[in-house]
Backbone as JSON, one array per atom type, in Angstrom:
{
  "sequence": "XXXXXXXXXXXXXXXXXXXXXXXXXXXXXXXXXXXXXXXXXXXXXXXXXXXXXXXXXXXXXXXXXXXXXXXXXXXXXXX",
  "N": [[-51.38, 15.04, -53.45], [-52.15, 17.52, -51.15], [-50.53, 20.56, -50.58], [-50.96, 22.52, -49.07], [-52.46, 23.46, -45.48], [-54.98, 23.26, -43.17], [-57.3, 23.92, -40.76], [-58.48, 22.06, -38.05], [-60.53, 22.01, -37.53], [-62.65, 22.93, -39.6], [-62.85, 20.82, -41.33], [-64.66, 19.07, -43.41], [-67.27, 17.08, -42.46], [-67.39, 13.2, -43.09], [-64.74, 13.66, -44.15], [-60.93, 12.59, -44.69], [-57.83, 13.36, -42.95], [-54.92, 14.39, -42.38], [-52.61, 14.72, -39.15], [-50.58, 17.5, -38.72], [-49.74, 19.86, -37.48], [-49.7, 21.11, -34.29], [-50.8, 24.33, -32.92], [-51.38, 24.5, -30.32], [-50.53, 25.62, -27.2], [-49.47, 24.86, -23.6], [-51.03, 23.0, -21.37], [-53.31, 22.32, -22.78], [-52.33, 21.56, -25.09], [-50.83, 19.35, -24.33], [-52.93, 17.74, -23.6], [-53.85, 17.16, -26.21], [-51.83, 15.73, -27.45], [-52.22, 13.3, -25.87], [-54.45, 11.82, -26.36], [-53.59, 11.38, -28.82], [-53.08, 12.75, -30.7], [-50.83, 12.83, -32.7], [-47.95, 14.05, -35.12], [-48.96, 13.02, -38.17], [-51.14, 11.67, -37.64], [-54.03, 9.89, -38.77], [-57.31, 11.59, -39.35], [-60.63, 11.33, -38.84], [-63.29, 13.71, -39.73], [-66.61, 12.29, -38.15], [-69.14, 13.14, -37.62], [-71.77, 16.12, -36.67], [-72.91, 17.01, -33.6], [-76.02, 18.29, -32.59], [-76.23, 20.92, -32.46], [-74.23, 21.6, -33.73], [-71.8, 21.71, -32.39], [-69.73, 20.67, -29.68], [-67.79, 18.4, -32.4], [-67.43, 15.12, -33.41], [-64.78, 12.98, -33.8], [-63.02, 10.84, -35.29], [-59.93, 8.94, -34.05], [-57.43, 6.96, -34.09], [-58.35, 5.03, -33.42], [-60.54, 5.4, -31.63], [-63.41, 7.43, -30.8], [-63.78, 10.77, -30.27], [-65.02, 13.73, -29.17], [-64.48, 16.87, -30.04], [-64.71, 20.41, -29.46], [-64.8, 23.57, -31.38], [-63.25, 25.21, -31.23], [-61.15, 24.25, -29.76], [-60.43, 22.88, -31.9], [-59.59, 24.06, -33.85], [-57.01, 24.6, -33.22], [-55.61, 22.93, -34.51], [-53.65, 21.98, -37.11], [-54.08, 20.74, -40.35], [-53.66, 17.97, -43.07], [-55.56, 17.13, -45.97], [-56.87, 14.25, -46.81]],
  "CA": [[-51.22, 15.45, -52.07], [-51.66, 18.71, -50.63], [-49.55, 21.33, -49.77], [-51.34, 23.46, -47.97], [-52.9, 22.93, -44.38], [-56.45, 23.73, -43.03], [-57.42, 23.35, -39.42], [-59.49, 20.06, -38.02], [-62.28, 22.43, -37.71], [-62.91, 23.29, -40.75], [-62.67, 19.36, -42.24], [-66.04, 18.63, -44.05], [-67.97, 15.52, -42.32], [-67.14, 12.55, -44.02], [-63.58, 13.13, -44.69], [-60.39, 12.69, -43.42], [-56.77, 14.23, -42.84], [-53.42, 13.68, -41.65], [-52.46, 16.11, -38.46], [-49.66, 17.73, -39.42], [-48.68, 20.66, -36.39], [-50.43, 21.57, -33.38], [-50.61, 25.4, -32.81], [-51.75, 24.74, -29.19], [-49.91, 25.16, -26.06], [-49.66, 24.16, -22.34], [-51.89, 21.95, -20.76], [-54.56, 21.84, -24.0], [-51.57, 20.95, -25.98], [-50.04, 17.94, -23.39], [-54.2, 16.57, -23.36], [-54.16, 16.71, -27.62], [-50.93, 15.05, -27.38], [-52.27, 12.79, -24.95], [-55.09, 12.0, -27.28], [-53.33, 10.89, -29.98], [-52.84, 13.93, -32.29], [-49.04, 13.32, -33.1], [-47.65, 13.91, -36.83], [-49.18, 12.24, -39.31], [-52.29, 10.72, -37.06], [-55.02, 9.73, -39.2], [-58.33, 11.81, -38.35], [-62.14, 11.55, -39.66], [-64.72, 13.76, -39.05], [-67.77, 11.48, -38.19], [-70.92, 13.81, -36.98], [-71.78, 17.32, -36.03], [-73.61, 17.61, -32.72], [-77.08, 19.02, -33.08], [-75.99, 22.37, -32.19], [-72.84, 22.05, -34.69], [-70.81, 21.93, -31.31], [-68.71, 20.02, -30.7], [-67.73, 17.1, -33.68], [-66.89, 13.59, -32.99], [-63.5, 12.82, -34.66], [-62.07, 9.12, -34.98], [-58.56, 9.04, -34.09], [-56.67, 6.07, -33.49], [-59.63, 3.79, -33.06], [-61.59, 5.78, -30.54], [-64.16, 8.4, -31.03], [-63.02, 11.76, -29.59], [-65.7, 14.98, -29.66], [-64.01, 18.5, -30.14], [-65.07, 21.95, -29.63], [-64.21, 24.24, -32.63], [-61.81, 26.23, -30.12], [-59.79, 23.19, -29.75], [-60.07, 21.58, -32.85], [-58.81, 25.4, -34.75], [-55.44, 24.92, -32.75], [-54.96, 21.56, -35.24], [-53.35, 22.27, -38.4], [-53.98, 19.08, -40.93], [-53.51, 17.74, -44.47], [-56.61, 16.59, -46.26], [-56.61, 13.34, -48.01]],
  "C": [[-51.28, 16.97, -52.0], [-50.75, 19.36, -50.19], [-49.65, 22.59, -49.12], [-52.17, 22.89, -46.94], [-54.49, 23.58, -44.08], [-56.55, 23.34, -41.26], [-58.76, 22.95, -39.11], [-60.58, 20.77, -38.4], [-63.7, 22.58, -38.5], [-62.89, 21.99, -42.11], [-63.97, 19.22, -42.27], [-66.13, 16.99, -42.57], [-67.43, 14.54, -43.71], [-65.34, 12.4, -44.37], [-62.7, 12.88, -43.88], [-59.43, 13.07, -43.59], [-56.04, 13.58, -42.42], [-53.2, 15.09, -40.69], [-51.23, 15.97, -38.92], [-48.86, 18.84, -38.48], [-49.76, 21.28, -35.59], [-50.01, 22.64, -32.88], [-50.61, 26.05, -30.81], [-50.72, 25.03, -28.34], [-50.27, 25.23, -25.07], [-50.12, 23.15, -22.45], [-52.43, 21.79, -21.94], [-53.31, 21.06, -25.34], [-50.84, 19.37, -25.61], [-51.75, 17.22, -23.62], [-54.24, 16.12, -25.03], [-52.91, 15.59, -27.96], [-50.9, 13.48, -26.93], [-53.17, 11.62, -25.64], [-55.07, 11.34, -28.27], [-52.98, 11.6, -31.58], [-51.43, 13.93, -32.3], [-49.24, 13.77, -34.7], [-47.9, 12.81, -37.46], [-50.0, 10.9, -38.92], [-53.4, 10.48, -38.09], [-56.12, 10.14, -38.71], [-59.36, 11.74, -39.06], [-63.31, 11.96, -38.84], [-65.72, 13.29, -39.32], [-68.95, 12.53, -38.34], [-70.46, 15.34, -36.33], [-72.9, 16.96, -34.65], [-74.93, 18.08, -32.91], [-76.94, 20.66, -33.25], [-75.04, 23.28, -33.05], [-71.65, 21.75, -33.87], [-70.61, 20.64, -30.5], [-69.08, 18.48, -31.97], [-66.76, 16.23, -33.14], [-66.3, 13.45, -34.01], [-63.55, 11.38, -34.27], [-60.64, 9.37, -35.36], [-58.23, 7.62, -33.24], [-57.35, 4.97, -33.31], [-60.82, 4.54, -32.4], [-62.07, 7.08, -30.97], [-64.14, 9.49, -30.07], [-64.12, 12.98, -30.35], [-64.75, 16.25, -29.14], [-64.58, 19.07, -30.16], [-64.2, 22.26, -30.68], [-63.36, 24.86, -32.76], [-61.33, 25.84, -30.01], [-59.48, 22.89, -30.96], [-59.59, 22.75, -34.4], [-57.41, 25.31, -34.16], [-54.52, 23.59, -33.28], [-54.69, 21.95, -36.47], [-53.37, 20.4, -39.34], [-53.94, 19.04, -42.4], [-54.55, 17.45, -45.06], [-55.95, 15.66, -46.97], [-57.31, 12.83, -49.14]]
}
């Protein structure tokens, strides 16, 4: 196990993580919340975008695309 953190953004395709503390706040933090990013959610990044922008995550069952601006305010574990 790791013991250091990385944020979503920066998670290779293919793998996947455990979230671990969301840096966000307000509103962008109540919609990631909302979402399904609690402690210790299971996340995998699927696909980049053509552009790179945003990446389709699977969380929880459902396929969820992030910007890189949101998905840097996720701190996570790799597994």
């Amino acid at each position: 196990m790791n013991n250091y953190y990385i944020t979503l953004n920066t998670l290779p395709i293919g793998k996947k993580c455990r979230v671990k503390k969301l840096i966000s706040h307000g509103l962008l933090r109540r919609r990631l919340l909302d979402l399904g990013l609690i402690d210790d959610t299971i996340v995998e990044a699927l696909h980049k975008s053509p552009s790179g922008d945003p990446v389709a995550y699977l969380i929880r069952g459902t396929v969820i695309a992030l910007r890189s601006e949101v998905a840097s305010t996720i701190l996570v574990e790799t597994l």
